[in-house]
C-alpha positions in Angstrom: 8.8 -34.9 -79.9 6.2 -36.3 -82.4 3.7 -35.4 -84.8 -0.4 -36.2 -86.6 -1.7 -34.9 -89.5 -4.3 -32.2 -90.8 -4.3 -29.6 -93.5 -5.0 -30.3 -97.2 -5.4 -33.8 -98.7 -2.7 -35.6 -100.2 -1.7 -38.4 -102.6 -0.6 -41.9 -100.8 0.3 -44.5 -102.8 -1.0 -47.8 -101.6 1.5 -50.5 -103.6 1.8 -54.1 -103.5 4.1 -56.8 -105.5 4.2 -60.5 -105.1 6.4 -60.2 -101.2 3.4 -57.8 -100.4 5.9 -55.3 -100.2 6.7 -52.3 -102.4 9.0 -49.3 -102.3 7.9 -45.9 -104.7 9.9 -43.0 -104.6 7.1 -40.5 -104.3 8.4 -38.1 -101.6 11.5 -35.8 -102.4 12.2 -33.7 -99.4 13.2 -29.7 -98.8 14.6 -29.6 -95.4 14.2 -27.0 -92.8 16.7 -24.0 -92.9 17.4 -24.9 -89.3 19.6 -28.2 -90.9 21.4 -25.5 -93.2 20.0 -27.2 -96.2 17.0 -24.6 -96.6 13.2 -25.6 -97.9 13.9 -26.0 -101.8 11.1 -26.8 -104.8 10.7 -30.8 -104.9 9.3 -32.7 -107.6 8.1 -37.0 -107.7 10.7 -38.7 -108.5 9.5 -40.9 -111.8 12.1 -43.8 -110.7 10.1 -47.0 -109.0 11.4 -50.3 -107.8 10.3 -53.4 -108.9 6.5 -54.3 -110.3 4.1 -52.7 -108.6 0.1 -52.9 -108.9 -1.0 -49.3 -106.8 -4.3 -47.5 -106.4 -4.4 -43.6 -105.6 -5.9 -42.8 -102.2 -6.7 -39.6 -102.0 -6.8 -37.3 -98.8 -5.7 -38.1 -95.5 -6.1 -42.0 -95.2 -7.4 -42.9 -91.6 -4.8 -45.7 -91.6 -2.6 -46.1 -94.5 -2.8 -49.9 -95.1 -3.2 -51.4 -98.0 -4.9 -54.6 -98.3 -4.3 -57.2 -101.1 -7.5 -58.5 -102.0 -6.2 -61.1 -104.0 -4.4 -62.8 -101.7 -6.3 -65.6 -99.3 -4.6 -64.8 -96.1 -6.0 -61.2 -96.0 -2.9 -60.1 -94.9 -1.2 -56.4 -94.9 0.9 -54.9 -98.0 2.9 -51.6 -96.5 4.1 -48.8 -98.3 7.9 -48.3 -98.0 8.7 -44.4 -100.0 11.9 -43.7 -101.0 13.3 -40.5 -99.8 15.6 -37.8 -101.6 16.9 -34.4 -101.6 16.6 -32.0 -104.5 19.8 -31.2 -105.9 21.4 -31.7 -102.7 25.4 -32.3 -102.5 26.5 -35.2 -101.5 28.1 -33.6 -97.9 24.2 -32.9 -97.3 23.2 -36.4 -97.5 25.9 -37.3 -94.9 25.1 -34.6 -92.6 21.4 -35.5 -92.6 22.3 -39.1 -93.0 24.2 -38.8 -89.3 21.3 -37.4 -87.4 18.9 -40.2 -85.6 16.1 -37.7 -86.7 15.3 -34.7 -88.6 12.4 -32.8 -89.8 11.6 -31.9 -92.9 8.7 -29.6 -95.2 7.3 -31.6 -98.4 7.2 -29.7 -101.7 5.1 -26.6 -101.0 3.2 -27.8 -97.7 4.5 -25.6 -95.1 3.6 -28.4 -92.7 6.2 -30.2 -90.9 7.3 -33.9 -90.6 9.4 -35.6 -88.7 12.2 -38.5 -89.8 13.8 -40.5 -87.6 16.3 -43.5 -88.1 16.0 -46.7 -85.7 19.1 -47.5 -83.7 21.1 -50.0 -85.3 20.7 -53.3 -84.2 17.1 -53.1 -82.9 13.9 -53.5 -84.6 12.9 -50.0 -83.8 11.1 -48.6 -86.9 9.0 -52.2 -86.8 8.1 -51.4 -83.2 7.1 -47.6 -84.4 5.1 -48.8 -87.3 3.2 -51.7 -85.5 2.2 -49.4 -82.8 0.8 -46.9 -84.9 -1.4 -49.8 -86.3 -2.6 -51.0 -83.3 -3.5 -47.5 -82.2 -5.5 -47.2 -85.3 -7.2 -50.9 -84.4 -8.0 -49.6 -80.8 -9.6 -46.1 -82.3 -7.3 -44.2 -80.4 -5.8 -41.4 -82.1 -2.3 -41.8 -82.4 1.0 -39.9 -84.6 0.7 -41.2 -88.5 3.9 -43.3 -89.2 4.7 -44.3 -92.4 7.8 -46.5 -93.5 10.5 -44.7 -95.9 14.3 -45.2 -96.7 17.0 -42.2 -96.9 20.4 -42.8 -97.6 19.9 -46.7 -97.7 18.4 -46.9 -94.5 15.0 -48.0 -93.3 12.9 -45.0 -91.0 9.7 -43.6 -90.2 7.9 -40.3 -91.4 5.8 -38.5 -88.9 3.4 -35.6 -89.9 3.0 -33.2 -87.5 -0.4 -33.2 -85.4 0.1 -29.6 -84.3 -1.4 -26.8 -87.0 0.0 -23.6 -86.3 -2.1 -22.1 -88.2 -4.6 -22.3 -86.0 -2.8 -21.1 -83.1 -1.5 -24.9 -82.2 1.7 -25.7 -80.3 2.5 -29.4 -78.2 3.2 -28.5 -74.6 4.9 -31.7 -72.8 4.2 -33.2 -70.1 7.6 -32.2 -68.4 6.4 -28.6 -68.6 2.4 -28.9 -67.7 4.4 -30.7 -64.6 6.7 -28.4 -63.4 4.3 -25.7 -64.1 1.8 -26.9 -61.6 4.7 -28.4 -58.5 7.4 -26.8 -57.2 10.6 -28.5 -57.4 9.9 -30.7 -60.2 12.7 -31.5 -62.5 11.7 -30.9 -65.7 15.1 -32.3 -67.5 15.1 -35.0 -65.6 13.8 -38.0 -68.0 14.7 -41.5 -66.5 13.4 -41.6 -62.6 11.8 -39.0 -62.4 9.6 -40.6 -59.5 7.4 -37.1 -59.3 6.0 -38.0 -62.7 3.0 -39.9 -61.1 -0.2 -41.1 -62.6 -2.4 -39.6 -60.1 -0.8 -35.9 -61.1 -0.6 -36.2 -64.6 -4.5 -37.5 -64.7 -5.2 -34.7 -62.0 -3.0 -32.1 -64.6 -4.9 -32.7 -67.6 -8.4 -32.7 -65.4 -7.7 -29.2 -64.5 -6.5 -28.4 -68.1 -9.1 -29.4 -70.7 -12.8 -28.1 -70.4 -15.2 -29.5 -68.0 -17.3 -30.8 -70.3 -14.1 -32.7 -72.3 -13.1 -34.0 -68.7 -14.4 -37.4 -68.9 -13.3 -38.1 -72.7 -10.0 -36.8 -72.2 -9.0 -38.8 -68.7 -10.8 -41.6 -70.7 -8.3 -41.2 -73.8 -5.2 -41.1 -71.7 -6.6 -44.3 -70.2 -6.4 -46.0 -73.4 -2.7 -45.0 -74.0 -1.6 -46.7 -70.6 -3.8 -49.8 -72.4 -2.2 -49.3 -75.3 1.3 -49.2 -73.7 0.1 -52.6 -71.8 -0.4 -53.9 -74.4 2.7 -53.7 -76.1 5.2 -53.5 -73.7 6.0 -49.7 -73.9 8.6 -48.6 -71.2 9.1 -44.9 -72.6 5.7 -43.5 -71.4 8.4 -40.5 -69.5 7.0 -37.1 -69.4 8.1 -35.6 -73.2 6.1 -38.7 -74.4 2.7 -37.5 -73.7 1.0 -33.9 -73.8 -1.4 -31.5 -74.4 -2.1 -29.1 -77.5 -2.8 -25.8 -76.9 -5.0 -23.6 -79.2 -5.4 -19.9 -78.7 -8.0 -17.9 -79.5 -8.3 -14.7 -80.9 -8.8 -13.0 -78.0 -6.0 -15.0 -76.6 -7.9 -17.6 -74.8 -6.1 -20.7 -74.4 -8.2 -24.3 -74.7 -6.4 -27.6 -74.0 -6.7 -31.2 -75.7 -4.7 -34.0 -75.0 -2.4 -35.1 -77.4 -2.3 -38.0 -80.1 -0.3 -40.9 -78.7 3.5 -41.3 -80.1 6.8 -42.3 -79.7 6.2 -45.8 -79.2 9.5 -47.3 -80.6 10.4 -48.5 -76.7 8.3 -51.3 -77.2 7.2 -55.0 -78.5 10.7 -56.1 -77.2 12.5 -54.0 -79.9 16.2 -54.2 -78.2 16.1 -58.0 -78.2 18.5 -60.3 -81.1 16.8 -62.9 -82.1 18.7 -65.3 -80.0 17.8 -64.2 -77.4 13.6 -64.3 -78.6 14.1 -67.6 -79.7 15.6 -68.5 -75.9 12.4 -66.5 -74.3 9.8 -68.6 -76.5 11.6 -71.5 -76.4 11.4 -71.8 -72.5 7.9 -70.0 -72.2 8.9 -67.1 -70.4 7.4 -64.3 -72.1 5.3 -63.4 -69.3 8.6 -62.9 -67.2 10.3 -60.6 -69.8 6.8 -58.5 -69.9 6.7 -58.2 -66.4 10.8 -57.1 -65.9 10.1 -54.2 -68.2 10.0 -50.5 -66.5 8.0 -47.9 -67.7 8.3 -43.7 -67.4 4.9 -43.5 -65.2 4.9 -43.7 -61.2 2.5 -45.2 -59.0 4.3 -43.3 -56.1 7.3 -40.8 -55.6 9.5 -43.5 -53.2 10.4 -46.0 -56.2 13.8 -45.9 -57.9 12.1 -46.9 -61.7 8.6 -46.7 -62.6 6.0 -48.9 -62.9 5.6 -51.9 -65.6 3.4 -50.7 -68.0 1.1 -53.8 -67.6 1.4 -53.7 -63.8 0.7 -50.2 -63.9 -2.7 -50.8 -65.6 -3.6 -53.8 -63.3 -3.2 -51.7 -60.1 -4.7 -48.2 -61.9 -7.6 -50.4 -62.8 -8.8 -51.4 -59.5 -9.1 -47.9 -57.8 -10.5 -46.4 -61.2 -12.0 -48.7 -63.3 -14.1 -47.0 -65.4 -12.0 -45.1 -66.7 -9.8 -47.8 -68.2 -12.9 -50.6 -68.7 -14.4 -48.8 -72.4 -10.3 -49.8 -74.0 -10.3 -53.3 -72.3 -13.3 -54.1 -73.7 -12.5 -53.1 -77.1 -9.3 -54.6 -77.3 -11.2 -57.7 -76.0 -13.3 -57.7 -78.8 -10.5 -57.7 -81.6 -9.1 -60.7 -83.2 -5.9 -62.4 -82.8 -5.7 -62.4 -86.7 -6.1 -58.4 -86.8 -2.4 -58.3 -84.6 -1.0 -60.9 -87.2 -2.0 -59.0 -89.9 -0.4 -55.8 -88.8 3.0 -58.0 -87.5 3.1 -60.1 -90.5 4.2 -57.4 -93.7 6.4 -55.3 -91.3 9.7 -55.1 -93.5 13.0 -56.1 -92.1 12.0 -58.0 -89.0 12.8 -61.3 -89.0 10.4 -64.4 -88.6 11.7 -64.9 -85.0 10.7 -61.6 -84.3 7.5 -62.0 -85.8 6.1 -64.8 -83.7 8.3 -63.2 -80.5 6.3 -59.9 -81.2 3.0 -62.3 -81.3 3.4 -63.7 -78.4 4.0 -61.1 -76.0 0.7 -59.9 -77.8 -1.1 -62.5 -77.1 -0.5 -62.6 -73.8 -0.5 -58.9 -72.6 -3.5 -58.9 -74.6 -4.9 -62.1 -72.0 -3.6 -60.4 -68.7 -5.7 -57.5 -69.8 -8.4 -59.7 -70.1 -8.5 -61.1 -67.3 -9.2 -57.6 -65.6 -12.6 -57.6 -67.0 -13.7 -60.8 -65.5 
């Protein structure tokens, strides 16, 4: 499950300090009755860490990065918010605290958003962060992630993309599959070989509107790129979907949904030993190509196909679909990748230059499909 963002504009505090890094503790949390904390009045928090020169954006940032214009590298300064409960006992911070993920209301937007820890040991929240960057580079739309801390511990925030107020809800691709095959096991996540490119694209061409067709087969094209790209493997069938809107007269209209859940990727699992052994003896094109990801060329494999892989071969039988997000990603810089890789907090510099390598060579193999 994952999120996007629309509604009323908002404050987002776009900080920076001398590590190009800042922390505020701007968002103070009621949680969702269904945690048994209930949705309580929240206030700012007026306690800041460390120096901080800020700016106010106001409404919905495209792409909440904040660039430090004083500093000659043109690199990335991220907001990190510090996250709290009002008046909450201290057995509430510990239940929360034990959850990988949670959602949660903020002050008096009835709005949803989604928190979620990364798994100790990994650099999952980096992973989550960079991808929803790189999205945002590619112009595909994608979940909003922004960086926070609860209970001492570095996650992400996700607003919700689905507006019930307009008659919204996510429908996943487990269920659009079932729905449409008989026999088709919708709880079954890892190997489930019926979830195969050729019926999910033919499932959301039979879906959308004729006339939204072509974009939409397009856009789900650019999230197998995107997933490519960075090494992906959890592209299984609750990881992509379609919103539904109905109508007033109870017509139903489907859209494909913004890309998310994208922690599974730029080699997130690995310890930096281990990086520093892959670089070390050049095979970073091996580990990209061992990877698996949730998407099937064909029901009579045991693990799906490598996300790269599956691009290369998807390419060749339907290349237009796929050739508008190779050619933009072609067009980007090397430096736009480092920018977004460099500020991430809490990955180490081994994992910096491990995460820009495999980009910088996925990014190549992809090339080459245009020539």
């Amino acid at each position: 499950m994952n999120p996007g963002t629309e509604g009323p504009a908002r404050q987002i505090w776009a900080c920076h300090t001398s590590a190009h890094l800042a922390v505020k503790s701007h968002w103070v949390i009621g949680l969702l009755a269904t945690l048994g904390v209930g949705s309580v009045p929240v206030f700012p928090s007026k306690t800041d860490r460390g120096t901080m020169a800020f700016q106010t954006l106001l409404g919905p940032p495209k792409t909440h990065l904040a660039w430090n214009p004083g500093n000659p590298r043109n690199r990335l300064a991220y907001t990190v918010y510090n996250l709290t409960l009002q008046r909450a006992a201290p057995e509430t911070y510990e239940q929360i605290g034990s959850k990988p993920k949670f959602w949660f209301v903020e002050g008096d937007d009835s709005r949803r958003s989604l928190f979620k820890f990364g798994r100790p040991g990994t650099d999952e929240v980096s992973a989550e962060k960079a991808a929803a960057e790189i999205a945002e580079l590619m112009g595909l739309p994608h979940a909003t992630i922004e960086l926070a801390i609860f209970t001492d511990r570095l996650g992400t925030i996700s607003p919700s993309f689905v507006d019930k107020s307009k008659g919204e809800d996510l429908i996943h691709g487990n269920e659009i599959l079932s729905g449409r095959r008989s026999g088709y096991e919708k709880e079954k996540v890892r190997g489930q070989s019926e979830h195969r490119l050729d019926l999910i694209l033919e499932a959301i061409s039979e879906l959308v509107q004729p006339e939204q067709r072509d974009g939409e087969l397009g856009l789900f094209a650019g999230y197998l790129v995107l997933d490519a790209l960075i090494c992906n493997t959890d592209r299984h069938h609750e990881n992509w979907g379609l919103i539904r809107r109905v109508g007033p007269d109870g017509s139903a209209a489907h859209t494909l949904a913004p890309t998310y859940d994208h922690a599974s990727s730029l080699g997130r699992e690995l310890l930096d030993e281990r990086r520093q052994e892959i670089l070390s003896g050049n095979r970073i094109e091996a580990y990209i190509r061992k990877g698996r990801g949730g998407i099937f060329l064909d029901s009579s494999g045991k693990k799906g196909e490598n996300p790269l892989e599956l691009v290369e071969k998807a390419f060749v039988t339907n290349p237009a679909i796929y050739r508008p997000w190779l050619e933009k990603l072609a067009s980007l810089e090397k430096q736009a990748f480092s920018n977004i890789i460099g500020e991430l907090p809490g990955m180490s510099p081994v994992a910096k230059s491990f995460c820009a390598a495999l980009l910088d060579t996925t990014k190549s193999a992809l090339g080459r499909l245009l020539v």
